[in-house]
C-alpha positions in Angstrom: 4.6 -3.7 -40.7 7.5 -2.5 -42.7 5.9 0.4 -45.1 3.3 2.6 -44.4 1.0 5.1 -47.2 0.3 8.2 -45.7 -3.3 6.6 -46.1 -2.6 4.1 -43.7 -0.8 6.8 -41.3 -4.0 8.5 -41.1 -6.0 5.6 -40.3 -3.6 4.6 -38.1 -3.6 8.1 -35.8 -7.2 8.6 -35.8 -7.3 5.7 -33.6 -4.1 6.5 -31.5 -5.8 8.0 -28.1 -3.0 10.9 -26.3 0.1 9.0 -25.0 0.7 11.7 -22.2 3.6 13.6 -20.9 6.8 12.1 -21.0 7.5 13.6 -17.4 4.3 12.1 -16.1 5.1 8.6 -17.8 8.4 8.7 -16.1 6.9 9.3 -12.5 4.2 6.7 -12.9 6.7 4.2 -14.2 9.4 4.8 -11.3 6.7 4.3 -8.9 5.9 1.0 -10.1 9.1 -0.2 -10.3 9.3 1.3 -6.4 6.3 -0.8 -5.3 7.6 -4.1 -7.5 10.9 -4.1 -4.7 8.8 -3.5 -1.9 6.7 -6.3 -3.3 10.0 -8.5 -3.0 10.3 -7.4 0.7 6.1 -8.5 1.2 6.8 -12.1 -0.4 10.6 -12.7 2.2 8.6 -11.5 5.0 5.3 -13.1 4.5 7.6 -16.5 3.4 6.3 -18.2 0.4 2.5 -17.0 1.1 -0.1 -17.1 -1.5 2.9 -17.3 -4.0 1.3 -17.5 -7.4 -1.1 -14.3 -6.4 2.3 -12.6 -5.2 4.0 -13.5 -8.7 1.3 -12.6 -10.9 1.3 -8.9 -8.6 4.8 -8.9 -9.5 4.1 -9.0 -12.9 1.6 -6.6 -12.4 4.1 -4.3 -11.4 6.6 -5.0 -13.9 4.0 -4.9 -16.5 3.1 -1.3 -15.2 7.2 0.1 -14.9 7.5 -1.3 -18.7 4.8 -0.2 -19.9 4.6 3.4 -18.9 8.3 3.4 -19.6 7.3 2.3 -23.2 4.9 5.6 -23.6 8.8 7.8 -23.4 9.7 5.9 -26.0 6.8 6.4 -27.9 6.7 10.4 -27.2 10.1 10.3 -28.6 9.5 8.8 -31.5 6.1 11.1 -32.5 5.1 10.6 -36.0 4.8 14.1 -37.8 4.1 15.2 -41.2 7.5 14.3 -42.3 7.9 11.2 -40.4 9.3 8.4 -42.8 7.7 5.0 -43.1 10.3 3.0 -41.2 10.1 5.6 -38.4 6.2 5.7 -38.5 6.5 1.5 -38.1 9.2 1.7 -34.9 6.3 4.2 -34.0 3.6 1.7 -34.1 5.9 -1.3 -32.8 6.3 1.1 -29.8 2.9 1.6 -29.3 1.7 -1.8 -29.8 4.0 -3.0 -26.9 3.5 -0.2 -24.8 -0.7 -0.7 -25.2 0.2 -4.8 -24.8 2.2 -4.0 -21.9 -0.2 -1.2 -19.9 -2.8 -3.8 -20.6 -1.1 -7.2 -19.5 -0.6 -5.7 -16.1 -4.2 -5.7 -15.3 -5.1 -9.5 -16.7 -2.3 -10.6 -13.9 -4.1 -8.2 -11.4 -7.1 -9.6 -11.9 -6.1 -13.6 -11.5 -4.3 -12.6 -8.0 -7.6 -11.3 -6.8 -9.3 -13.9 -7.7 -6.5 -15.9 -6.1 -7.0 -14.6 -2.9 -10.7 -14.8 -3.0 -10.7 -18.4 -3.4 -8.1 -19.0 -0.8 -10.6 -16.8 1.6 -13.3 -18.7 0.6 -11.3 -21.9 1.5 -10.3 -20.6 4.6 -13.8 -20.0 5.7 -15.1 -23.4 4.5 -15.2 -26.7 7.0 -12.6 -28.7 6.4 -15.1 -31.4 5.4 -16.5 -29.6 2.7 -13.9 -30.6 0.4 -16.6 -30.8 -2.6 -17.2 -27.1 -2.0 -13.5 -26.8 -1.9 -12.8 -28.9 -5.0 -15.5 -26.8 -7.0 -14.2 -23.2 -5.8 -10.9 -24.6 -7.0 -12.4 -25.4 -10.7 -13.8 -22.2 -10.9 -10.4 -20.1 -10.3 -9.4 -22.7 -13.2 -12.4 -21.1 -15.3 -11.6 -17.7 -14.7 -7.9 -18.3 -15.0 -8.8 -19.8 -18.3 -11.0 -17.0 -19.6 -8.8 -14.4 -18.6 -6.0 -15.9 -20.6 -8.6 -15.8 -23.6 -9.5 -12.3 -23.1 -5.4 -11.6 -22.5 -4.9 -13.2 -25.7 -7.2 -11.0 -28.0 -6.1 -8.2 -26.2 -2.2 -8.6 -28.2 -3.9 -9.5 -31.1 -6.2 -6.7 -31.3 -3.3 -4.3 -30.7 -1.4 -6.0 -32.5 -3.6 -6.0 -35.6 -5.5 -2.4 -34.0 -8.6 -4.5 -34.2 -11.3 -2.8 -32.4 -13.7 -5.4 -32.6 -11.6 -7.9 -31.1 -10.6 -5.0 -28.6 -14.3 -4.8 -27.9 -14.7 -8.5 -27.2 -11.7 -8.8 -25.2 -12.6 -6.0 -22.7 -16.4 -7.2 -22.6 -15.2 -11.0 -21.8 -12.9 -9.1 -19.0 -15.9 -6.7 -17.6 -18.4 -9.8 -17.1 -15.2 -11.3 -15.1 -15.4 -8.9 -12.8 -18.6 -8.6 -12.5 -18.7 -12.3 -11.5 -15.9 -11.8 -9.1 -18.0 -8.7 -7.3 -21.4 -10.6 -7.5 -19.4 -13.8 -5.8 -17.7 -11.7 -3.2 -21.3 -10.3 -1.7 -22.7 -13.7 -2.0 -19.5 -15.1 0.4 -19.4 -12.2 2.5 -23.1 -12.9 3.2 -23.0 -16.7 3.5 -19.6 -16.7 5.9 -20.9 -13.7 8.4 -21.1 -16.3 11.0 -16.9 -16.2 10.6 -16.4 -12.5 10.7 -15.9 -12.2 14.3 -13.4 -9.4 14.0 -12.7 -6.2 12.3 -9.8 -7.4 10.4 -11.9 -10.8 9.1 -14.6 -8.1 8.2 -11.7 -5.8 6.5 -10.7 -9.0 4.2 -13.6 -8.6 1.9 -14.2 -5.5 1.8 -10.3 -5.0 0.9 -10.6 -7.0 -1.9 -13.9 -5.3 -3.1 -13.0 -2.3 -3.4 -10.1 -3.1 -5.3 -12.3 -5.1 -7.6 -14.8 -2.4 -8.0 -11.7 -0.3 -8.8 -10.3 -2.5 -11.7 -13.9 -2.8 -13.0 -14.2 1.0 -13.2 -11.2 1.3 -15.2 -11.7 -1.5 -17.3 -15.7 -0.7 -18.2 -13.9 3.2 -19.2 -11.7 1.1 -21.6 -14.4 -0.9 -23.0 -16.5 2.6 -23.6 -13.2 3.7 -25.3 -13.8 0.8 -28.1 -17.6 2.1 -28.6 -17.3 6.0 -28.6 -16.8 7.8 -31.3 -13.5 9.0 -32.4 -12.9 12.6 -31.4 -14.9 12.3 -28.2 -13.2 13.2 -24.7 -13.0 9.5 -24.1 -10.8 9.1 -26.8 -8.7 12.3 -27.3 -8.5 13.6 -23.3 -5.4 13.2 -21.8 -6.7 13.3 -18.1 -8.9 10.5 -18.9 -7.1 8.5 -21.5 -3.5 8.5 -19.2 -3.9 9.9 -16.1 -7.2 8.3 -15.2 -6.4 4.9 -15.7 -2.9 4.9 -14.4 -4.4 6.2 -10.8 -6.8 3.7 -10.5 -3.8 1.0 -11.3 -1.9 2.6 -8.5 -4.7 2.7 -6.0 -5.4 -0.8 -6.1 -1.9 -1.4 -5.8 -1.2 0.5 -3.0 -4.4 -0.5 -0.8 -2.8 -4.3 -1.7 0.6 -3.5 -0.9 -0.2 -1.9 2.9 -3.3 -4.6 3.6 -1.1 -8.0 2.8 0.4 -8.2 5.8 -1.5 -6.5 8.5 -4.9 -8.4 6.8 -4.4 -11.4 4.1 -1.0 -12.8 5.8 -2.1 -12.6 9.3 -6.0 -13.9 8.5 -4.8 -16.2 6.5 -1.9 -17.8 6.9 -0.2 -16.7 10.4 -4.0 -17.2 12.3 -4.8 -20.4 11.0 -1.3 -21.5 11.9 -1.0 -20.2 15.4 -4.1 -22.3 15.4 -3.4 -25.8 14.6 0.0 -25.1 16.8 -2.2 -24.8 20.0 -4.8 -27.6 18.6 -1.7 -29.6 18.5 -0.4 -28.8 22.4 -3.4 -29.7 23.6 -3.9 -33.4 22.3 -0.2 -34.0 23.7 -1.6 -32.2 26.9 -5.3 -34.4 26.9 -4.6 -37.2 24.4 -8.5 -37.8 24.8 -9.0 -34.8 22.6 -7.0 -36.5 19.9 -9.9 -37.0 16.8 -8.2 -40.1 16.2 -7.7 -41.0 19.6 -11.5 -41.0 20.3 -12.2 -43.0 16.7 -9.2 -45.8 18.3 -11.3 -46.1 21.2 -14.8 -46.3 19.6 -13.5 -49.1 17.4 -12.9 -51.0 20.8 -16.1 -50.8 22.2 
């Protein structure tokens, strides 16, 4: 984009939707940033746990900080009547990684949820079941997979401001979660047997809530690419900027306080402590070794 009519500035604004106040970009921006160190802090002290759901929050946050730092940048450079073409382009550049940005953040949210699920799901499954296991695993690789899709016509759509491919992207990325809410009931359902605690009953509910959260704010941005232009959806500030950015920072927040207290310790520090004290006790009564007994049935 290196000239612009004042034609195509026109059609361009009508579908702009309100930036927000510098002031409130700035706040919402630092406090990513804020959360992305104490992120850092999570993944040293929970050592090297669920590591590709902790990088992909981490890009999350980064995404977030950059983004919402992009939207100064943008208010800054405010097309007006006067504006010249090369300035009305660095606008739209701006804007287009600013909307790329804002949106990227929740594509990588998403895939760590999902991330977590599964490694739930696995945690709850016999060892034996390793079909079960093997197929949870292919469908992360599904979602993973259609998220990177749906990621992928997001940047082209903004790139292009294509509002059909907007549409499809943020439909493909609704059903997702809808699929990831529908299979969270279905687990919580079949592994009651497991919850024998409050924190193995906080686990899922933990992460559906902040599933249900993310679908909220991702079926408003879908209804943003079928309303009309001029509507509230569109043109409101409060629901345009601030909306969405709280719902971001709620998830993030009820993420960043759980991990240790009920993903770490369910899933990684439990299971642990538990094999440790499986183990003291076949060098205590080798008789209760699994292989011992399968040595001895081979000699009868």
């Amino acid at each position: 984009m290196d000239t612009f009519s004042p034609e195509a500035q026109e059609t361009y604004a009508r579908f702009f939707t309100p930036l927000g106040p510098s002031a409130a970009a700035g706040v919402v921006g630092a406090i990513f940033f804020i959360l992305f160190l104490v992120w850092i802090y999570i993944a040293i002290r929970s050592r090297g746990f669920l590591k590709m759901a902790v990088l992909r929050l981490f890009i999350f946050c980064l995404a977030g900080g950059v983004g919402y730092s992009l939207r100064i940048a943008c208010n800054n450079n405010m097309p007006t009547a006067t504006t010249s073409s090369s300035d009305f382009s660095k606008f739209i550049n701006l804007y287009i990684a600013s909307s790329v940005m804002t949106a990227l953040g929740n594509f990588f949210l998403f895939n760590a949820l999902s991330a977590v699920t599964i490694a739930w799901v696995e945690q709850c499954r016999d060892p034996s079941q390793k079909d079960l296991i093997a197929r949870d695993q292919r469908y992360l690789r599904l979602f993973t997979i259609a998220t990177l899709v749906a990621l992928i016509l997001t940047i082209v759509s903004s790139s292009k401001n294509d509002n059909t491919l907007r549409t499809a992207s943020n439909g493909i990325f609704t059903a997702l979660l809808v699929i990831l809410l529908l299979a969270l009931c279905f687990f919580r359902v079949e592994f009651a047997s497991r919850i024998t605690t409050s924190r193995h009953a906080a686990l899922p509910i933990v992460l559906f809530v902040c599933t249900f959260i993310l679908l909220i704010a991702e079926a408003f941005k879908l209804y943003q690419c079928v309303a009309p232009i001029g509507s509230p959806a569109l043109t409101s500030v409060t629901l345009t900027y601030v909306f969405a950015a709280m719902l971001q920072l709620i998830i993030l927040i009820i993420l960043t306080i759980s991990w240790i207290p009920i993903f770490y310790t369910l899933l990684s520090k439990e299971p642990q402590a538990k094999q440790e004290s499986q183990g003291r006790d076949t060098d205590a009564y080798p008789m209760a070794d699994p292989q011992y007994k399968y040595n001895n049935a081979r000699l009868v």
